[in-house]
PDB file of N, H, CA, C and O in Angstrom:
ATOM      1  N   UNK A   1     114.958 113.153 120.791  1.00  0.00           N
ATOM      2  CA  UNK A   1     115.465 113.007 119.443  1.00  0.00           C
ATOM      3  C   UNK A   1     115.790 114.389 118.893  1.00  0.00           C
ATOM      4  O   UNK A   1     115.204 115.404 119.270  1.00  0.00           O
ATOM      5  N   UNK A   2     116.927 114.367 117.820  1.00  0.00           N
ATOM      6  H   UNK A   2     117.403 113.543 117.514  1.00  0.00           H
ATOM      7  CA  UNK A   2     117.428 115.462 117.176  1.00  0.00           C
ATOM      8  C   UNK A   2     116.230 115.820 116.140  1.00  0.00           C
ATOM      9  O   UNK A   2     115.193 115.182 115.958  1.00  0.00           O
ATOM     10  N   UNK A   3     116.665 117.025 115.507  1.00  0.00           N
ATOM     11  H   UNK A   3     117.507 117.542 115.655  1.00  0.00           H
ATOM     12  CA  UNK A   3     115.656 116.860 114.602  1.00  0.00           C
ATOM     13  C   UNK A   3     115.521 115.852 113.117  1.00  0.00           C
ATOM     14  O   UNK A   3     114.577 115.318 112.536  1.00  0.00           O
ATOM     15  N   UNK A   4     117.143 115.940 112.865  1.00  0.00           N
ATOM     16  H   UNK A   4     117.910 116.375 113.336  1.00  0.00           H
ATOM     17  CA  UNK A   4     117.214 114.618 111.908  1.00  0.00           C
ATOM     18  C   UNK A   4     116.726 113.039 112.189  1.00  0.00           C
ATOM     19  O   UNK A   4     116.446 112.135 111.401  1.00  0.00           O
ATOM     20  N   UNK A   5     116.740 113.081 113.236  1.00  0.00           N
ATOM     21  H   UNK A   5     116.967 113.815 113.876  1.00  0.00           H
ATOM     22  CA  UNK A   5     115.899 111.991 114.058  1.00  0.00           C
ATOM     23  C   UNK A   5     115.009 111.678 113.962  1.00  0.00           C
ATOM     24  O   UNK A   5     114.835 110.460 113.979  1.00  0.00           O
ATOM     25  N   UNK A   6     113.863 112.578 113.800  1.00  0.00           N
ATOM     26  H   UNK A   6     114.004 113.568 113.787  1.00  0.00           H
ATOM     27  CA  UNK A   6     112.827 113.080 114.335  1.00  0.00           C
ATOM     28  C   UNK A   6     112.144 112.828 112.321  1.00  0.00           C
ATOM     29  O   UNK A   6     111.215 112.141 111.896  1.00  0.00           O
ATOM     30  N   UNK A   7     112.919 113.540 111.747  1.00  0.00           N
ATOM     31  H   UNK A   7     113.674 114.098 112.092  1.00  0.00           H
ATOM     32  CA  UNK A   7     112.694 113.342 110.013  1.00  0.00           C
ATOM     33  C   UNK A   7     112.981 111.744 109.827  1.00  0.00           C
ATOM     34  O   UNK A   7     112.281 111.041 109.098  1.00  0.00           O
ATOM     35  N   UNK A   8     113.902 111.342 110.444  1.00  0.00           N
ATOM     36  H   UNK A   8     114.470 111.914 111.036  1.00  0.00           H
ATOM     37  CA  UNK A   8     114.050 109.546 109.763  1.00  0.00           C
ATOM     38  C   UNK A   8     113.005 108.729 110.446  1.00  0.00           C
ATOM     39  O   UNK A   8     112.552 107.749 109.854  1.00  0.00           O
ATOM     40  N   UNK A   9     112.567 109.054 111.677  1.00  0.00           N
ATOM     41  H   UNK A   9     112.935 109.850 112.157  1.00  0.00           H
ATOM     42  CA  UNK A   9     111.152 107.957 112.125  1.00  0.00           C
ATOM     43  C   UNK A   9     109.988 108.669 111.165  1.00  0.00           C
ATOM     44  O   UNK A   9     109.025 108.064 110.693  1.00  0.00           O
ATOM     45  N   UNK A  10     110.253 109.946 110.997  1.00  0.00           N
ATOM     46  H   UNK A  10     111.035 110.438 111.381  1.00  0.00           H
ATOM     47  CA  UNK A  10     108.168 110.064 110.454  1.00  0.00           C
ATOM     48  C   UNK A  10     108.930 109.469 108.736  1.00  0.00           C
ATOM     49  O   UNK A  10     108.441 108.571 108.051  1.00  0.00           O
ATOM     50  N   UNK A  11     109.681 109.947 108.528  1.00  0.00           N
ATOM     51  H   UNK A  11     110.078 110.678 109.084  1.00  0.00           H
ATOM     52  CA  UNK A  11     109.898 108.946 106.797  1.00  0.00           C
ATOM     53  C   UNK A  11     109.668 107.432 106.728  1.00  0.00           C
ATOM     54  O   UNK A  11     109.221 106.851 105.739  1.00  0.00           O
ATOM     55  N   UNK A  12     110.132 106.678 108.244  1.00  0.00           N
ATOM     56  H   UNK A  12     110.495 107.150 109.047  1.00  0.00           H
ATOM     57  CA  UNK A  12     109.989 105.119 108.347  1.00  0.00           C
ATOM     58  C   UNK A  12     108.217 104.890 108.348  1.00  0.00           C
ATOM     59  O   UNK A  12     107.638 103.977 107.759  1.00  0.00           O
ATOM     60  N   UNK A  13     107.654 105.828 109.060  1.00  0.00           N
ATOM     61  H   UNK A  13     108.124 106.569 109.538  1.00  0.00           H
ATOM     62  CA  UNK A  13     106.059 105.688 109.510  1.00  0.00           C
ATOM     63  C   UNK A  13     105.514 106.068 108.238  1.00  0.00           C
ATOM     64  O   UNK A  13     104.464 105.438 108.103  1.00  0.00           O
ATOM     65  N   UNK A  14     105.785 106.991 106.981  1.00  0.00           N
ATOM     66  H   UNK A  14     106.637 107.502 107.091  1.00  0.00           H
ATOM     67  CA  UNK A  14     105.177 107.658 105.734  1.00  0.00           C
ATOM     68  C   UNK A  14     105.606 106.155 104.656  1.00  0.00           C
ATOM     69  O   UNK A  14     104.986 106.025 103.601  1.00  0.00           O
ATOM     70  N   UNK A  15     106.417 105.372 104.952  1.00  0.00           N
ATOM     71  H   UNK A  15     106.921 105.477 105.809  1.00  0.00           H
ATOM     72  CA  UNK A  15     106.976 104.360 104.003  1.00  0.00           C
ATOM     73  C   UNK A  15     106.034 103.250 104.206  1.00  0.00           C
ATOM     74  O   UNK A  15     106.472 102.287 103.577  1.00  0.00           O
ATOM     75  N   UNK A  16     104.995 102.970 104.773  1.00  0.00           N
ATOM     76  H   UNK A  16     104.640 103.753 105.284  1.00  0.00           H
ATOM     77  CA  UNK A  16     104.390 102.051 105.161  1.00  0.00           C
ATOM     78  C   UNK A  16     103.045 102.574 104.300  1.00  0.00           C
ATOM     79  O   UNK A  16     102.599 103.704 104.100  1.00  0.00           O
ATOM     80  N   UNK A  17     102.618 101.292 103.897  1.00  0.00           N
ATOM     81  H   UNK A  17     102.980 100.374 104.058  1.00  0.00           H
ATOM     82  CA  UNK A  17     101.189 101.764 102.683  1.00  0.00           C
ATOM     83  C   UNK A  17     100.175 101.382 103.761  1.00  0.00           C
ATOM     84  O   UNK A  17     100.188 100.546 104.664  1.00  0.00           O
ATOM     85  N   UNK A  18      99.417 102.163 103.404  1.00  0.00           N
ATOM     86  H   UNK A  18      99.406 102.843 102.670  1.00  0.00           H
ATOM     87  CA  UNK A  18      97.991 102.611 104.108  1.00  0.00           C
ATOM     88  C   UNK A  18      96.856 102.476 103.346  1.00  0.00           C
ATOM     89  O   UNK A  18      96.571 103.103 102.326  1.00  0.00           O
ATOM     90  N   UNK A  19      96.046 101.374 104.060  1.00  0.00           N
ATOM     91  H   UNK A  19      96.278 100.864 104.889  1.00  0.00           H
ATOM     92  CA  UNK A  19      94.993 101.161 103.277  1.00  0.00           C
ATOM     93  C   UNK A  19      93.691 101.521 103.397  1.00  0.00           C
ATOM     94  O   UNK A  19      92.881 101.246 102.511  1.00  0.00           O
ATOM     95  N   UNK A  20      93.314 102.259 104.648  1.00  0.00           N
ATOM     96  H   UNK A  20      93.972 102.482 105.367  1.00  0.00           H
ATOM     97  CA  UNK A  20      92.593 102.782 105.197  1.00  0.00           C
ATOM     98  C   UNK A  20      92.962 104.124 106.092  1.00  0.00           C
ATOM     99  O   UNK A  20      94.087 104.317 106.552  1.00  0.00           O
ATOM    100  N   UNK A  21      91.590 105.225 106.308  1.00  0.00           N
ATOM    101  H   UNK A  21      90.676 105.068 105.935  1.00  0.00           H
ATOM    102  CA  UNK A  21      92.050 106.489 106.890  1.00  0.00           C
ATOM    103  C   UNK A  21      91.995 106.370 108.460  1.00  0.00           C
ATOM    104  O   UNK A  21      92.207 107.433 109.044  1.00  0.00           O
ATOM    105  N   UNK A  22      91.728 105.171 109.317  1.00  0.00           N
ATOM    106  H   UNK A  22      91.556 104.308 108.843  1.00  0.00           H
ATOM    107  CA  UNK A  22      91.752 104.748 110.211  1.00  0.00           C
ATOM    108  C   UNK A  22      93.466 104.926 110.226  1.00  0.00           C
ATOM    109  O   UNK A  22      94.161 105.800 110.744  1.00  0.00           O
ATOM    110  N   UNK A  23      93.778 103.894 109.550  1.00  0.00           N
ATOM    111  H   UNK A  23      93.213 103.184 109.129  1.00  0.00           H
ATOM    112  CA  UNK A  23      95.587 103.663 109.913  1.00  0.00           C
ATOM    113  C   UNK A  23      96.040 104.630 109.666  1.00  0.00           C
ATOM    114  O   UNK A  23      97.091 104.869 110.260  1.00  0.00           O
ATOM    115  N   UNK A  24      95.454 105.831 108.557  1.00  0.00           N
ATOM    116  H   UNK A  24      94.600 105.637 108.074  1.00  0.00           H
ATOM    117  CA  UNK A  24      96.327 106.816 108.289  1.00  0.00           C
ATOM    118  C   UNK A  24      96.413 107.701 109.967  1.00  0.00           C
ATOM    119  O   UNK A  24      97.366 107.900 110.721  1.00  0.00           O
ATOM    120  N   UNK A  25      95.373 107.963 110.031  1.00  0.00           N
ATOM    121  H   UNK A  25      94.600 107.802 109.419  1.00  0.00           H
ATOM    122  CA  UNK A  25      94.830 108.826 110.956  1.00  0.00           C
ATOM    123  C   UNK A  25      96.069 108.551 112.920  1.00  0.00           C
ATOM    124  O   UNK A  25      96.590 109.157 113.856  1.00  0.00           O
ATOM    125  N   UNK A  26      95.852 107.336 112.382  1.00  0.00           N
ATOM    126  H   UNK A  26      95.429 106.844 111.621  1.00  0.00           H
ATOM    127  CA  UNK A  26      96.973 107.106 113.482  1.00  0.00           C
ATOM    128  C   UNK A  26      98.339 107.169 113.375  1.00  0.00           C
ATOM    129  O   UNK A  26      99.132 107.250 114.313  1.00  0.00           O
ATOM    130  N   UNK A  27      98.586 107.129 112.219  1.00  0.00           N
ATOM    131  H   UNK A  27      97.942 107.062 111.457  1.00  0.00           H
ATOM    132  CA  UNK A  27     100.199 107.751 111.856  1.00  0.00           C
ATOM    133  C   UNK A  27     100.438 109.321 112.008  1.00  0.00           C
ATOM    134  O   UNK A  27     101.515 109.904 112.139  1.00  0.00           O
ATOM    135  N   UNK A  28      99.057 109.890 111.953  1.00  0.00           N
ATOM    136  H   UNK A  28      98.183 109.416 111.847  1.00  0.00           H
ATOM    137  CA  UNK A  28      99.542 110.573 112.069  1.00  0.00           C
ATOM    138  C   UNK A  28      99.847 111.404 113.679  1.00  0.00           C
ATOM    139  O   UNK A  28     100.516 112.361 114.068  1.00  0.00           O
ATOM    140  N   UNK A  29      99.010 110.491 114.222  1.00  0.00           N
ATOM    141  H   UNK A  29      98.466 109.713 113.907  1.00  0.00           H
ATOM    142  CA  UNK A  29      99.083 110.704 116.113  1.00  0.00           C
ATOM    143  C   UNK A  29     100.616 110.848 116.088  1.00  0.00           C
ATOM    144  O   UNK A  29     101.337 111.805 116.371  1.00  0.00           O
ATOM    145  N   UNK A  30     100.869 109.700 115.697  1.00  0.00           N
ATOM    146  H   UNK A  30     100.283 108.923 115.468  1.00  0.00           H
ATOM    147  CA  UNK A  30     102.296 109.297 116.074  1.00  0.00           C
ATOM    148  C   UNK A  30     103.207 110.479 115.730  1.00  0.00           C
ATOM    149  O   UNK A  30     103.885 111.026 116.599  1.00  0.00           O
ATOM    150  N   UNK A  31     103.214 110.963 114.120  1.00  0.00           N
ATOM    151  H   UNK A  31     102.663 110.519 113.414  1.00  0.00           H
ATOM    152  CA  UNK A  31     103.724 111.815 114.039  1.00  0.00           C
ATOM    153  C   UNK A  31     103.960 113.212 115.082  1.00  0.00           C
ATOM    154  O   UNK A  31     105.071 113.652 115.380  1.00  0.00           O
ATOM    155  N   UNK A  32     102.974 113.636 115.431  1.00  0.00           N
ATOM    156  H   UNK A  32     102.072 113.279 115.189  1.00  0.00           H
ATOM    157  CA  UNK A  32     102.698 114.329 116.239  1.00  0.00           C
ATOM    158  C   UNK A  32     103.407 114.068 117.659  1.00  0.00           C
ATOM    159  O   UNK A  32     104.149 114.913 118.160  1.00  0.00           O
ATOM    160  N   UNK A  33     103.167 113.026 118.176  1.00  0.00           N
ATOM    161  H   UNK A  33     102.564 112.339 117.769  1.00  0.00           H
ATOM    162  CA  UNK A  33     104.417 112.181 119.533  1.00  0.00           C
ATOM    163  C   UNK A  33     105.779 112.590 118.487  1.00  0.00           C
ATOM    164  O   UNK A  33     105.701 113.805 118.668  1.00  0.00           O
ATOM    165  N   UNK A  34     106.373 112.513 118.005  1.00  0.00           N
ATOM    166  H   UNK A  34     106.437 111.526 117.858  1.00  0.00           H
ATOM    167  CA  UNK A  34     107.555 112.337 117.428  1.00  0.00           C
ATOM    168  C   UNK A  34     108.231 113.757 117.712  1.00  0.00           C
ATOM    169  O   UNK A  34     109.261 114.032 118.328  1.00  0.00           O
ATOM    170  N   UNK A  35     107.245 114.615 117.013  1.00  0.00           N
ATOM    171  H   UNK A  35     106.409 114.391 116.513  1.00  0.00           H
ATOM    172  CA  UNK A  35     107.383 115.780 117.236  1.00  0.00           C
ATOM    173  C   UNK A  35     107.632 116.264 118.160  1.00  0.00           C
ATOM    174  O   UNK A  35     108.741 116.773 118.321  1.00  0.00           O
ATOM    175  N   UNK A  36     106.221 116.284 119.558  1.00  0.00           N
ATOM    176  H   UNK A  36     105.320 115.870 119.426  1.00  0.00           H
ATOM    177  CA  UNK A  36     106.328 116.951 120.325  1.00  0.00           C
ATOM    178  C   UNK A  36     107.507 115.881 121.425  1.00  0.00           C
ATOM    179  O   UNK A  36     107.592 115.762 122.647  1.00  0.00           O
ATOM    180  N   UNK A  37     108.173 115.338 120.420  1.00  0.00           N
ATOM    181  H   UNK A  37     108.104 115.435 119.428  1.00  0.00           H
ATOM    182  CA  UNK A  37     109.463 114.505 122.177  1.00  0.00           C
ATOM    183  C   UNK A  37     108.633 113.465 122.797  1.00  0.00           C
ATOM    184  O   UNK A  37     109.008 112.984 123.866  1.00  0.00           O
ATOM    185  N   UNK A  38     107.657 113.105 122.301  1.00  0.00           N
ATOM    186  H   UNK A  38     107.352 113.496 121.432  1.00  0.00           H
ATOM    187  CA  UNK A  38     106.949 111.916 123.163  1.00  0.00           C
ATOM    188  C   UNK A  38     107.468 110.581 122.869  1.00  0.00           C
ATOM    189  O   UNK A  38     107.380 109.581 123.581  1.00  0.00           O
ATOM    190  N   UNK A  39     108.037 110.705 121.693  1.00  0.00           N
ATOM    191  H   UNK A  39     108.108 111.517 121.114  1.00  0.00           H
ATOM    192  CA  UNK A  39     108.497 109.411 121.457  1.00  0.00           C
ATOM    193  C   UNK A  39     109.755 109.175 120.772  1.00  0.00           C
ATOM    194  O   UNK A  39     110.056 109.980 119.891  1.00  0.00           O
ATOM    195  N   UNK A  40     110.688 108.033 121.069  1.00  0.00           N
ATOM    196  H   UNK A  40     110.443 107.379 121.785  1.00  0.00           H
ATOM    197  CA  UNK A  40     112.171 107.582 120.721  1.00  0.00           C
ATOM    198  C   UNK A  40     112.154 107.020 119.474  1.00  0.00           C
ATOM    199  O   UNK A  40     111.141 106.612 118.907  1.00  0.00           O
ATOM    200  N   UNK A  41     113.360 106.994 119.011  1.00  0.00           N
ATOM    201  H   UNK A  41     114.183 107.326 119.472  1.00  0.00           H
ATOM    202  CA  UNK A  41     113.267 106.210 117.787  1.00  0.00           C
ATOM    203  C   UNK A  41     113.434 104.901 117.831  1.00  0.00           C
ATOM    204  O   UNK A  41     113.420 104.191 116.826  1.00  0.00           O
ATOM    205  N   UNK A  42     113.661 104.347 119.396  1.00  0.00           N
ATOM    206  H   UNK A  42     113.673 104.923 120.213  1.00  0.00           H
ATOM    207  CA  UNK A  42     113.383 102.951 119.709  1.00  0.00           C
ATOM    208  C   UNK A  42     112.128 102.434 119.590  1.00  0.00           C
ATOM    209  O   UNK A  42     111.771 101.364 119.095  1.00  0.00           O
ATOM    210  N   UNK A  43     111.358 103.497 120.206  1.00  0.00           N
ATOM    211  H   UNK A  43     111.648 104.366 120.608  1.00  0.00           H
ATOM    212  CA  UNK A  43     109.802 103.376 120.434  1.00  0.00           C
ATOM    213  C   UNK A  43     109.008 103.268 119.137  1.00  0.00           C
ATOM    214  O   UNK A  43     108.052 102.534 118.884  1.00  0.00           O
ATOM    215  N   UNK A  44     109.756 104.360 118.214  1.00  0.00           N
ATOM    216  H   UNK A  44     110.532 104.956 118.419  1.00  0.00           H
ATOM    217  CA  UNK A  44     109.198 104.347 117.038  1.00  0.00           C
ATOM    218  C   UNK A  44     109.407 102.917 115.740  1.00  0.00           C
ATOM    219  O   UNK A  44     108.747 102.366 114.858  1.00  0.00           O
ATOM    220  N   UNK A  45     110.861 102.838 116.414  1.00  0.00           N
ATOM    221  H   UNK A  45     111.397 103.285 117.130  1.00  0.00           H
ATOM    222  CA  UNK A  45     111.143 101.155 115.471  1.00  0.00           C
ATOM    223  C   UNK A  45     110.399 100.045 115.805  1.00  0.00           C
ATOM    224  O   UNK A  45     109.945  99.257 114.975  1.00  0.00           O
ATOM    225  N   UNK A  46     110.205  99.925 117.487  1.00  0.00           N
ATOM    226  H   UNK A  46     110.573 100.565 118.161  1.00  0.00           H
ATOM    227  CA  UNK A  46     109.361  98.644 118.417  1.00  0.00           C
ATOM    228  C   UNK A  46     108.315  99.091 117.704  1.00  0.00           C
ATOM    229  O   UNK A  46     108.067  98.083 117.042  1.00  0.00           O
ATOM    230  N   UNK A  47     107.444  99.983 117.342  1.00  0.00           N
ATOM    231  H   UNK A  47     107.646 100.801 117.881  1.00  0.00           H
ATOM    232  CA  UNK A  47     106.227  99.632 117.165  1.00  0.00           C
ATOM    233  C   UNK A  47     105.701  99.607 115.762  1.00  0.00           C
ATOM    234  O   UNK A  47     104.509  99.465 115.491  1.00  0.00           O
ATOM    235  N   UNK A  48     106.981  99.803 114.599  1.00  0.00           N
ATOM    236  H   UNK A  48     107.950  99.919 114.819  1.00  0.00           H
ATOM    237  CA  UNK A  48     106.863  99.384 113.114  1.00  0.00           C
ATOM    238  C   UNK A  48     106.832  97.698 113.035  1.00  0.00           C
ATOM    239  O   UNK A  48     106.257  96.906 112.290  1.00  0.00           O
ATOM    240  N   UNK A  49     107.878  97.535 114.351  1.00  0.00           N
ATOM    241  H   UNK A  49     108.346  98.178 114.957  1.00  0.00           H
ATOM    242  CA  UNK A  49     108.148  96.357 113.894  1.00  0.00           C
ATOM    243  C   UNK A  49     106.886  94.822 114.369  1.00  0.00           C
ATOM    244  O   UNK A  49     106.879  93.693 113.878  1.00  0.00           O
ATOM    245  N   UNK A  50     106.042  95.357 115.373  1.00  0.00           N
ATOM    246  H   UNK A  50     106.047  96.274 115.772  1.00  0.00           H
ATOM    247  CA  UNK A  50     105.063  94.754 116.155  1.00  0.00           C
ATOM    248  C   UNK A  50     103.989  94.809 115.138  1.00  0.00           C
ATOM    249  O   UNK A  50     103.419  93.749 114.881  1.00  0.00           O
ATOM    250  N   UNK A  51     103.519  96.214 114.335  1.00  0.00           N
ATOM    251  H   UNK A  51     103.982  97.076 114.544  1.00  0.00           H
ATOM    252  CA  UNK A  51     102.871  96.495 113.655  1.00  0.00           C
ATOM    253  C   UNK A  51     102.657  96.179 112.118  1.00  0.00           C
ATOM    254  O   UNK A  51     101.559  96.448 111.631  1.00  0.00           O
ATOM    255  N   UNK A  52     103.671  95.609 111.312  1.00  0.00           N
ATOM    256  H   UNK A  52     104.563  95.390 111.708  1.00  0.00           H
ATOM    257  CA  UNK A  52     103.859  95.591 110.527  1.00  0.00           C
ATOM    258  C   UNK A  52     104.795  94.339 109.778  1.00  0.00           C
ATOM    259  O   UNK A  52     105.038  94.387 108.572  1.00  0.00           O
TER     260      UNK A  52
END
């Protein structure tokens, strides 16, 4: 992913309300995959959409 890419999945993952620091805590893993290229923005949509 580009880096604008990369800004529109962690904005899709920050748009989701969090009700606990468990779930936060794992967004922010993700974030981190996003970052370091671990993860697509396919990957990142499949698993808003499984999740949520």
């Amino acid at each position: 992913m580009n880096d604008k890419e990369k800004l529109e999945a962690i904005k899709k993952l920050l748009s989701i309300n969090t009700e606990s620091f468990k779930e936060y805590a794992g967004y922010v893993g993700i974030i981190h995959n996003i970052l370091d290229e671990k993860m697509t923005m396919k990957e990142v949509d499949d698993y808003i959409r499984d999740n949520f």
